[in-house]
MMTF fields as JSON, N, C-alpha, C and O atoms, coordinates in Angstrom:
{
  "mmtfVersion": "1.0.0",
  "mmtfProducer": "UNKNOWN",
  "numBonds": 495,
  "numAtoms": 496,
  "numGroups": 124,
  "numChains": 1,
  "numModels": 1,
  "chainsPerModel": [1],
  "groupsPerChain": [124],
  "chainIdList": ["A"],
  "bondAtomList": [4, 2, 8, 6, 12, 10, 16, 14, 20, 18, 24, 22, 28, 26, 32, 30, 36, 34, 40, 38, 44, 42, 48, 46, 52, 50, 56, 54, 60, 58, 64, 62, 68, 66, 72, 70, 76, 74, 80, 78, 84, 82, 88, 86, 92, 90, 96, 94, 100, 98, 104, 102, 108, 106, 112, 110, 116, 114, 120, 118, 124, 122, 128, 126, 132, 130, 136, 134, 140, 138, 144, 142, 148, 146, 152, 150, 156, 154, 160, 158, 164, 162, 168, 166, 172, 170, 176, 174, 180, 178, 184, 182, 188, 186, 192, 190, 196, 194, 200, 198, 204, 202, 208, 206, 212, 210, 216, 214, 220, 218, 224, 222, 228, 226, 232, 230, 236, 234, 240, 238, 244, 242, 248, 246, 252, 250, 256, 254, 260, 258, 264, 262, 268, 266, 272, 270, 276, 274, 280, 278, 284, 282, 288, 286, 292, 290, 296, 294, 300, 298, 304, 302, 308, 306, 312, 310, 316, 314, 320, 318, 324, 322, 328, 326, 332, 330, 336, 334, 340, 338, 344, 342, 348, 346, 352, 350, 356, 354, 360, 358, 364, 362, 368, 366, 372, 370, 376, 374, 380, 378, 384, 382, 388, 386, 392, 390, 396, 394, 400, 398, 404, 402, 408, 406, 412, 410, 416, 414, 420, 418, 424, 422, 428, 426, 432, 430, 436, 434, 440, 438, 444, 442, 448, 446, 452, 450, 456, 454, 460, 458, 464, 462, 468, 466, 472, 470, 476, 474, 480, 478, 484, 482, 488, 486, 492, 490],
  "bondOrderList": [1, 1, 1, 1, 1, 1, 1, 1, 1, 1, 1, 1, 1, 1, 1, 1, 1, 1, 1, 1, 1, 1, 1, 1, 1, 1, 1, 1, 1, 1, 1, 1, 1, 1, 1, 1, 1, 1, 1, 1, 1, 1, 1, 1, 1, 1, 1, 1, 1, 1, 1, 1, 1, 1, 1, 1, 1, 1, 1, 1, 1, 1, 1, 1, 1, 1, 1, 1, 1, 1, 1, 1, 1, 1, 1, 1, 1, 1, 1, 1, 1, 1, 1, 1, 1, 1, 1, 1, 1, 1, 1, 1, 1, 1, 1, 1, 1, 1, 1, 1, 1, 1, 1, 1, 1, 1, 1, 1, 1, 1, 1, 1, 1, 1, 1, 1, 1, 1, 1, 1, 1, 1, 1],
  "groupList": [{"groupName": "UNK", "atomNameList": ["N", "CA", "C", "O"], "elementList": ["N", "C", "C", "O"], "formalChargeList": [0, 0, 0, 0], "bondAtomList": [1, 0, 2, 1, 3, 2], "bondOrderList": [1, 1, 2], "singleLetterCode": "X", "chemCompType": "L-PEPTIDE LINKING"}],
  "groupTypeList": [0, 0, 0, 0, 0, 0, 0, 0, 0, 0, 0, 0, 0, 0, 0, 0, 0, 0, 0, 0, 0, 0, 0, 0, 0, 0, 0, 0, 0, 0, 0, 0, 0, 0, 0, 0, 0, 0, 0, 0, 0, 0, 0, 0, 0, 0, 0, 0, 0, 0, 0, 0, 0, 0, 0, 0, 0, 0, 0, 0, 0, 0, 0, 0, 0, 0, 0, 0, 0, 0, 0, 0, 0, 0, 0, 0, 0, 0, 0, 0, 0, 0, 0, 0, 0, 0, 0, 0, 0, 0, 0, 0, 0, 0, 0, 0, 0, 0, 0, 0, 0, 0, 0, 0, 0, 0, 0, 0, 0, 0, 0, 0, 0, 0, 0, 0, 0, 0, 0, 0, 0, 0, 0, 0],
  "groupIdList": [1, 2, 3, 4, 5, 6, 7, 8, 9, 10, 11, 12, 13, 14, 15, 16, 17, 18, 19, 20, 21, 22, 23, 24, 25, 26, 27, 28, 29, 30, 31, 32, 33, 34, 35, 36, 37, 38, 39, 40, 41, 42, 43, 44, 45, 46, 47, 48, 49, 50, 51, 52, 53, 54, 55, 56, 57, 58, 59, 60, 61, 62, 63, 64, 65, 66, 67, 68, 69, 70, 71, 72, 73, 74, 75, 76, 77, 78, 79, 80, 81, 82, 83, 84, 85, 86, 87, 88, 89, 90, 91, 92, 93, 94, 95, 96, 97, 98, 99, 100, 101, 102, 103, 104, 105, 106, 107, 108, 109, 110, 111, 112, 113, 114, 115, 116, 117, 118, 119, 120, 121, 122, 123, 124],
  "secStructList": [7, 7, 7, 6, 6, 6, 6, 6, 6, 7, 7, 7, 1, 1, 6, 6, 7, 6, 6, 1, 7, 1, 1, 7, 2, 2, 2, 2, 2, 7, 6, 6, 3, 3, 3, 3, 3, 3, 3, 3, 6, 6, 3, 3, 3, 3, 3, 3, 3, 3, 3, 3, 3, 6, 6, 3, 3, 3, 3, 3, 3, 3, 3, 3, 1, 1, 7, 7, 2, 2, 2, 2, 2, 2, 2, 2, 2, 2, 2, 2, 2, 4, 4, 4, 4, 4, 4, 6, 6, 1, 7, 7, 7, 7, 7, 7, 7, 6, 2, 2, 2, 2, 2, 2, 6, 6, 6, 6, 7, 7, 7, 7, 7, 7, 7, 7, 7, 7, 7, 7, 7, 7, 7, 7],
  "xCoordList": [0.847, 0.0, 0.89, 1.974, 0.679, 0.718, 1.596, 1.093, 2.433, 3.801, 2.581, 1.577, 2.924, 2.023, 2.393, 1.797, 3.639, 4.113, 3.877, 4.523, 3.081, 2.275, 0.715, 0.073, 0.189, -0.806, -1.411, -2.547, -0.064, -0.243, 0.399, -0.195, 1.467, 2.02, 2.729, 3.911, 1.928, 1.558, 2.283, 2.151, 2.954, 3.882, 3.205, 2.353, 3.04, 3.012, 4.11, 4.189, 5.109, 5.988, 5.18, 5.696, 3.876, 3.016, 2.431, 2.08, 2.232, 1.295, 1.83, 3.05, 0.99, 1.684, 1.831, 2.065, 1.731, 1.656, 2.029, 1.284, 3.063, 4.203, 3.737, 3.764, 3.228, 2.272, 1.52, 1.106, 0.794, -0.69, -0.627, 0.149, -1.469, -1.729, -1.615, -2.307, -0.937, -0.957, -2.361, -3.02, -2.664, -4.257, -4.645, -3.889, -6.228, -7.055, -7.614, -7.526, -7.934, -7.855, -8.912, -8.919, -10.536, -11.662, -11.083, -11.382, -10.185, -9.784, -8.884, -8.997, -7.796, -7.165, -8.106, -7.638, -9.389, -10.27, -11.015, -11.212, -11.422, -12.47, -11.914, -10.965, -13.001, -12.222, -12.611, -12.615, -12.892, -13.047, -11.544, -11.26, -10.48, -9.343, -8.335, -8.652, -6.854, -5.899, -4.907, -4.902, -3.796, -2.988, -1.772, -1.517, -0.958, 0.249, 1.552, 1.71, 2.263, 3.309, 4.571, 4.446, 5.616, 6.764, 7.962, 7.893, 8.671, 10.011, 11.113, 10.967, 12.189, 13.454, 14.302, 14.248, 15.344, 16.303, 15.628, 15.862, 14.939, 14.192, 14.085, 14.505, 13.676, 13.2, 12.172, 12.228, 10.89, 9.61, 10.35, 11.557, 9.593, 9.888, 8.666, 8.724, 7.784, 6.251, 5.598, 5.981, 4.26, 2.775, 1.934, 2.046, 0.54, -0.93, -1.416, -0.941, -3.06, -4.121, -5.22, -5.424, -5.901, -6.618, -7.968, -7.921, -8.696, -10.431, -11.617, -11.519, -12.743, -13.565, -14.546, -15.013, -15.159, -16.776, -17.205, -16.604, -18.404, -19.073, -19.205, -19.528, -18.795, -19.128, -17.607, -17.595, -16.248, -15.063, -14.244, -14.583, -12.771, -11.703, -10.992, -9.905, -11.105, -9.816, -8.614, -8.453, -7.461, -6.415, -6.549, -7.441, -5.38, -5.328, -3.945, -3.358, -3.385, -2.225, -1.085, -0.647, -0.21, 0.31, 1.96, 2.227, 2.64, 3.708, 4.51, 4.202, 6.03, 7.287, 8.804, 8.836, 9.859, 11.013, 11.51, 11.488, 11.862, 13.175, 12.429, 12.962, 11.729, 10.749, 10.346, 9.888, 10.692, 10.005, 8.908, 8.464, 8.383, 6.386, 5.72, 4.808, 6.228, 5.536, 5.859, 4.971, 6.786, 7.023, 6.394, 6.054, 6.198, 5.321, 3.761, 3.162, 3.123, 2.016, 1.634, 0.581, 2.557, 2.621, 2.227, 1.242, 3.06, 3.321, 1.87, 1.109, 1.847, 0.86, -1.01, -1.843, -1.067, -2.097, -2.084, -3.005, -0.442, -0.437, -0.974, -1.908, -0.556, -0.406, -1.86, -2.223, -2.839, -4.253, -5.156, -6.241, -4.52, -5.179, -5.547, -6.666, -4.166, -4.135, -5.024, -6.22, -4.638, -6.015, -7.67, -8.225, -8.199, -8.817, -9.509, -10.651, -8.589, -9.107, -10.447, -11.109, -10.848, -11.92, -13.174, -14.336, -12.889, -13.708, -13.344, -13.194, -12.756, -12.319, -13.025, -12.499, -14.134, -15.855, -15.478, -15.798, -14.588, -14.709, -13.456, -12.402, -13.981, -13.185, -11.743, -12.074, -10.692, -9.454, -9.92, -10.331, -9.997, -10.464, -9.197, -8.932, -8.692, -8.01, -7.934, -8.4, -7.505, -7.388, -6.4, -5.688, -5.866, -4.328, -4.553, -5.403, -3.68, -3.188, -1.452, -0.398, -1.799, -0.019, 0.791, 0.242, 1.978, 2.93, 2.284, 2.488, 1.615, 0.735, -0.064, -0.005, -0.913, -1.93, -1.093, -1.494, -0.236, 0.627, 1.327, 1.612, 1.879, 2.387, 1.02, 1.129, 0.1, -0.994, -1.348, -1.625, -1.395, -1.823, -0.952, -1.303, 0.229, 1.384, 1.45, 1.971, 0.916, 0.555, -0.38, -0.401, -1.168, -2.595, -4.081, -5.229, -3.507, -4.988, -5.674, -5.028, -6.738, -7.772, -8.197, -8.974, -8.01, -9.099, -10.646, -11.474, -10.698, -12.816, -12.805, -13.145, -12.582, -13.224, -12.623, -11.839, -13.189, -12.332, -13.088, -14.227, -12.183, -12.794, -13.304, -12.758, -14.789, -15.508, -15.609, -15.509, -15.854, -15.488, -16.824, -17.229, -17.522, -18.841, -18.685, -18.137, -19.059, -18.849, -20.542, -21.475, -20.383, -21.291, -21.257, -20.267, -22.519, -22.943, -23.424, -24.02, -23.388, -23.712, -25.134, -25.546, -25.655, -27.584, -27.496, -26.509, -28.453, -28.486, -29.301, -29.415],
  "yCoordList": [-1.173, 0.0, 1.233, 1.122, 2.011, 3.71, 3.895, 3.447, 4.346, 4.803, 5.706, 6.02, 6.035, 6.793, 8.289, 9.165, 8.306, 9.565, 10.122, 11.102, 9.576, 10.041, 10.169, 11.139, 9.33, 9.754, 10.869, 11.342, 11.236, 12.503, 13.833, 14.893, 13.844, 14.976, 14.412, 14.563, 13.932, 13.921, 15.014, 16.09, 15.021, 16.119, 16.242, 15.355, 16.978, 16.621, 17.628, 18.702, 17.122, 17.831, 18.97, 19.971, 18.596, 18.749, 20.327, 20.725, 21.279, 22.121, 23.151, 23.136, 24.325, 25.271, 25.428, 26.545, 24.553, 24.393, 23.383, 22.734, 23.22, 21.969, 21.104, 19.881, 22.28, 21.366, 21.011, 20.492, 20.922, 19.972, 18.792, 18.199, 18.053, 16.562, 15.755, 16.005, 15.032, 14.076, 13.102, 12.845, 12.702, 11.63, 12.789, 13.575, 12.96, 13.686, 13.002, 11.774, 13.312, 12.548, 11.872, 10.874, 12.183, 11.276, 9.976, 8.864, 10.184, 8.85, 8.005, 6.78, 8.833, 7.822, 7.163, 6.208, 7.618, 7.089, 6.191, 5.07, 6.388, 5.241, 3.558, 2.939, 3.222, 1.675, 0.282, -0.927, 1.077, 0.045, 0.633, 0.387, 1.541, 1.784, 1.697, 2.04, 1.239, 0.719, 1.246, 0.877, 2.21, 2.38, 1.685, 1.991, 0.56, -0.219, 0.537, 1.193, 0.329, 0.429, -0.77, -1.678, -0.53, -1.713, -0.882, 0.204, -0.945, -0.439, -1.773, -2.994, -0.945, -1.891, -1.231, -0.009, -1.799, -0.854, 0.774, 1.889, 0.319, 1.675, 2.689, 3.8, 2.641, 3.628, 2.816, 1.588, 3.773, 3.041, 2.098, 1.983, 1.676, 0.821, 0.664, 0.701, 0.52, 0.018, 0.467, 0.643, 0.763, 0.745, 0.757, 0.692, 0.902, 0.133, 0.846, 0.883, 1.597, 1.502, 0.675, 0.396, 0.382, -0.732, 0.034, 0.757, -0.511, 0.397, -0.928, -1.658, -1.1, -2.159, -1.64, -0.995, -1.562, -1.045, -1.987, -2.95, -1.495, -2.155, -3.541, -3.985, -4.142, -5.518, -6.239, -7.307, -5.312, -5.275, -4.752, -3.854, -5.537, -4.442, -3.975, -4.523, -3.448, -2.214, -2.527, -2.796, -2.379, -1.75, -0.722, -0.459, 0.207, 1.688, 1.874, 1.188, 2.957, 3.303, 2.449, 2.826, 1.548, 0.685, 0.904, 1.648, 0.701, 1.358, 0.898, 0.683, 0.741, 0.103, 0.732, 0.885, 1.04, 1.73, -0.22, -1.182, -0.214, -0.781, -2.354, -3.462, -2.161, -3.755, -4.074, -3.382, -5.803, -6.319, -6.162, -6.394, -5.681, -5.55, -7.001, -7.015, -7.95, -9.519, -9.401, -9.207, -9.504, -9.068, -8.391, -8.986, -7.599, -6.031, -5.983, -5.387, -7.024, -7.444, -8.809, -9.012, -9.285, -10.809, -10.085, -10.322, -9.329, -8.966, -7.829, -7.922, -7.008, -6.322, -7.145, -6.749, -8.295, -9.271, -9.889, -10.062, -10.207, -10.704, -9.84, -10.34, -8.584, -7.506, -6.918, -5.968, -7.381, -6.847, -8.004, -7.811, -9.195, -10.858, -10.301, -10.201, -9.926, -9.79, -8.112, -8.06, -7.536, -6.378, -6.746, -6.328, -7.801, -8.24, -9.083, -9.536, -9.132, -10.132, -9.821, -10.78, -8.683, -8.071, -8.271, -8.202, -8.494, -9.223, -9.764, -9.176, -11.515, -12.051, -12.9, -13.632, -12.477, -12.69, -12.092, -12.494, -10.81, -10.232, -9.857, -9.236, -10.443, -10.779, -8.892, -7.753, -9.126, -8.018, -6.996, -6.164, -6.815, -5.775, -4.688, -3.707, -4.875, -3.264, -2.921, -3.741, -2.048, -1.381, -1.263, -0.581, -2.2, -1.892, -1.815, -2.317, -1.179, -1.848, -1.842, -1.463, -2.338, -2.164, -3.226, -4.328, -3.144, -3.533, -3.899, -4.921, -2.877, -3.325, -4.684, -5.737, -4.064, -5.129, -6.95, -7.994, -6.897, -7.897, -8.248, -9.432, -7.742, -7.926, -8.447, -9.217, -7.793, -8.672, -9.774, -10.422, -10.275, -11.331, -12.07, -13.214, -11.909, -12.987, -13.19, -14.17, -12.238, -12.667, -13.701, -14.347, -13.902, -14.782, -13.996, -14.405, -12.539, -11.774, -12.419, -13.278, -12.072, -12.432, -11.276, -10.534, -11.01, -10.181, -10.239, -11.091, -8.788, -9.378, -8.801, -9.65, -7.735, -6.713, -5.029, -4.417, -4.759, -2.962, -2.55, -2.936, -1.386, -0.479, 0.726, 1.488, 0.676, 1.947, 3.077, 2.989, 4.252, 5.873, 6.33, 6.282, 6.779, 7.394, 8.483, 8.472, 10.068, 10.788, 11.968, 11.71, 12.894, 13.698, 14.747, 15.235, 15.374, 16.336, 16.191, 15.122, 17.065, 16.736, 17.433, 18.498, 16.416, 17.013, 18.089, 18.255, 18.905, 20.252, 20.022, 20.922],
  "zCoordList": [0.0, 0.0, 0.0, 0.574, -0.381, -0.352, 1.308, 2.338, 1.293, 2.692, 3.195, 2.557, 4.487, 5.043, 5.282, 5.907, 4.545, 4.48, 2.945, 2.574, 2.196, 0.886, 1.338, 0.935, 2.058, 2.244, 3.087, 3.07, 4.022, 4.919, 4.192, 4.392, 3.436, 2.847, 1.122, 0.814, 0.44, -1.123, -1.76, -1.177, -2.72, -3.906, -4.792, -4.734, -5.803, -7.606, -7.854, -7.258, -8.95, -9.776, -10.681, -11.178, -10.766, -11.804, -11.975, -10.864, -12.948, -12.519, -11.828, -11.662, -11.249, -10.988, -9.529, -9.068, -8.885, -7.253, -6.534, -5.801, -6.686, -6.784, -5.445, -5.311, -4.338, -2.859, -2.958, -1.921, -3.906, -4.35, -4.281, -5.03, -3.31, -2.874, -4.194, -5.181, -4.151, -5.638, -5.499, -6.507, -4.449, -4.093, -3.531, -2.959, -3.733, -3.075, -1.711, -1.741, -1.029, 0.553, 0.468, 1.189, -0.645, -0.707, -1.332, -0.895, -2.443, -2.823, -1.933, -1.888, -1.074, -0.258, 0.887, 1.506, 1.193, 2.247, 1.346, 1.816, 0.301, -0.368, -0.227, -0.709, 0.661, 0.221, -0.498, -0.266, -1.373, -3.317, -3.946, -5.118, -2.946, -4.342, -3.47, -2.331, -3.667, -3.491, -4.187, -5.362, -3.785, -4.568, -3.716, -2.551, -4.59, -4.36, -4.831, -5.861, -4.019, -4.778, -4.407, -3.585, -5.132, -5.111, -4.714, -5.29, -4.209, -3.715, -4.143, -4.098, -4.544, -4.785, -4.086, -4.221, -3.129, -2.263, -2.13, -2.595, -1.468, -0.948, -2.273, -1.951, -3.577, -4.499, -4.985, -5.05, -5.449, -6.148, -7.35, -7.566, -7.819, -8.456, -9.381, -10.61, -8.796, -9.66, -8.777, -7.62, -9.338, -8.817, -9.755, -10.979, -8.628, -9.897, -8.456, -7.321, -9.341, -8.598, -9.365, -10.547, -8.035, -8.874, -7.448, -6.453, -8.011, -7.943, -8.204, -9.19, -7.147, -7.031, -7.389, -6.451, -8.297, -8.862, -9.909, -10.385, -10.175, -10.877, -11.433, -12.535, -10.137, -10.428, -11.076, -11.688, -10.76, -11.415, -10.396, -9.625, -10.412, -10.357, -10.843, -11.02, -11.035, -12.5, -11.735, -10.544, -13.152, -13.123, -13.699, -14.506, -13.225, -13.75, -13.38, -12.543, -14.124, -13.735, -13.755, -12.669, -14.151, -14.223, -14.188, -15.131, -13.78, -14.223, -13.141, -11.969, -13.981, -13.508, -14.144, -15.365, -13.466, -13.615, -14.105, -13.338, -15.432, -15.332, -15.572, -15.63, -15.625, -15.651, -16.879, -17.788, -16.742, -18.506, -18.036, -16.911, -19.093, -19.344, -18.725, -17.899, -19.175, -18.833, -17.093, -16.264, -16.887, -15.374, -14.527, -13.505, -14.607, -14.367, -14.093, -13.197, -15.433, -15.581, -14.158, -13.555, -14.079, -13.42, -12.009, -11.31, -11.833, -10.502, -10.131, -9.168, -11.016, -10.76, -10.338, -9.522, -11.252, -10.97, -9.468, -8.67, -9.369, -7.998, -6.896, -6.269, -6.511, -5.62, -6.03, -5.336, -7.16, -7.494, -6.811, -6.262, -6.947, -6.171, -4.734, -4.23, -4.146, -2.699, -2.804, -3.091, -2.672, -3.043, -2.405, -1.389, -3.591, -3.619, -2.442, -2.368, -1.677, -0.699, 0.04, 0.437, 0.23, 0.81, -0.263, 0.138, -1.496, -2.721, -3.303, -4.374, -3.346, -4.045, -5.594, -6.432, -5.461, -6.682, -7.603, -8.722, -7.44, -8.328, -9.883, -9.745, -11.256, -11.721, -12.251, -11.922, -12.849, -13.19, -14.066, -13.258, -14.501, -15.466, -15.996, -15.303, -16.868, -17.428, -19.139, -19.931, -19.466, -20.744, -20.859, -20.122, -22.296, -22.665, -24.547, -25.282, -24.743, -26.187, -26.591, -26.082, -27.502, -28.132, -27.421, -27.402, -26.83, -26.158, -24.407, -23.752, -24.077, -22.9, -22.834, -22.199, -23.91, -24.319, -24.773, -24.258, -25.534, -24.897, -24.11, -24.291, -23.111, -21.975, -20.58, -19.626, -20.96, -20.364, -20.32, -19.311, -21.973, -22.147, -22.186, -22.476, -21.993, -21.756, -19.89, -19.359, -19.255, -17.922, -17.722, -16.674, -18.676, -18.388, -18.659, -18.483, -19.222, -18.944, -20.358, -20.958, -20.776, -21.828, -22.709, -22.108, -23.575, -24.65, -24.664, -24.987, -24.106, -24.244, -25.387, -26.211, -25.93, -26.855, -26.896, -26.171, -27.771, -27.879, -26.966, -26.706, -26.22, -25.65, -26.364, -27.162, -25.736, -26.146, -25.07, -23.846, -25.933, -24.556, -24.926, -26.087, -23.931, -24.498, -24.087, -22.985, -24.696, -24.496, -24.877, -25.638, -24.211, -24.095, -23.64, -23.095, -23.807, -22.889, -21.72, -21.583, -20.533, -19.259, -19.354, -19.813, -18.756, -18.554, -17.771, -17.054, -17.804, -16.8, -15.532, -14.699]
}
C-alpha cells in the first residue's frame, strides 16, 4: 500500500503548485481503491491503482522503472489478487493496447473486446 508519508504529505511535480496533494484525501479514504506500490532498495519501483466497482476491479495506472512488461504485468495481478481479498468474486479488469496489451496477455490476462469511450454532454 501507499507509505504513510504520501498519504499525509503527497507532492506533484506537476502544474503550478508543486504542494498539491498528488491523491485527493476522498480517494485515499475510499475503500473500493488501493494504490500499491513496489520499492526496490528503498526507491519506487512500480505501482498500480486498482479500484472495485461495478461488479469489477480495475487496473489503472500501471507502471514500472526498469521492468520487462511480462514481469510487471505478473506482478501487478499478484499484488491486485491480494487487493482483492476483501472481494475475491470479483473478476481483473483493465485497458491496454499495443505492447501493454501484450504484456498482459502474456501474464494470463484475456481479450474481451475494444474499448468503447462514451462521451457527451452533461444534462443540466
Amino acid at each position: 500500500m501507499l507509505s504513510a508519508g504520501h498519504t499525509a504529505t503527497p507532492e506533484c511535480s506537476q502544474g503550478s503548485n508543486p504542494q498539491r496533494p498528488l491523491f485527493r484525501p476522498e480517494l485515499l479514504a475510499d475503500p473500493c481503491c488501493a494504490i500499491l506500490s513496489c520499492r526496490r532498495d528503498g526507491d519506487l519501483a512500480g505501482g498500480i491503482i486498482a479500484y472495485a466497482a461495478a461488479g469489477v476491479t480495475g487496473i489503472l495506472n500501471l507502471f514500472g522503472a526498469g521492468l520487462p512488461a511480462g514481469q510487471l504485468w505478473d506482478s501487478a495481478l499478484r499484488a491486485v489478487a491480494a487487493f482483492r481479498a476483501f472481494r475475491p468474486d470479483l473478476p481483473i479488469v483493465g485497458y491496454e493496447n499495443g505492447t501493454g496489451l501484450a504484456a498482459a496477455r502474456q501474464a494470463g490476462c484475456q481479450t474481451l473486446g475494444p474499448l468503447r469511450v462514451w462521451t457527451g454532454n452533461p444534462v443540466p
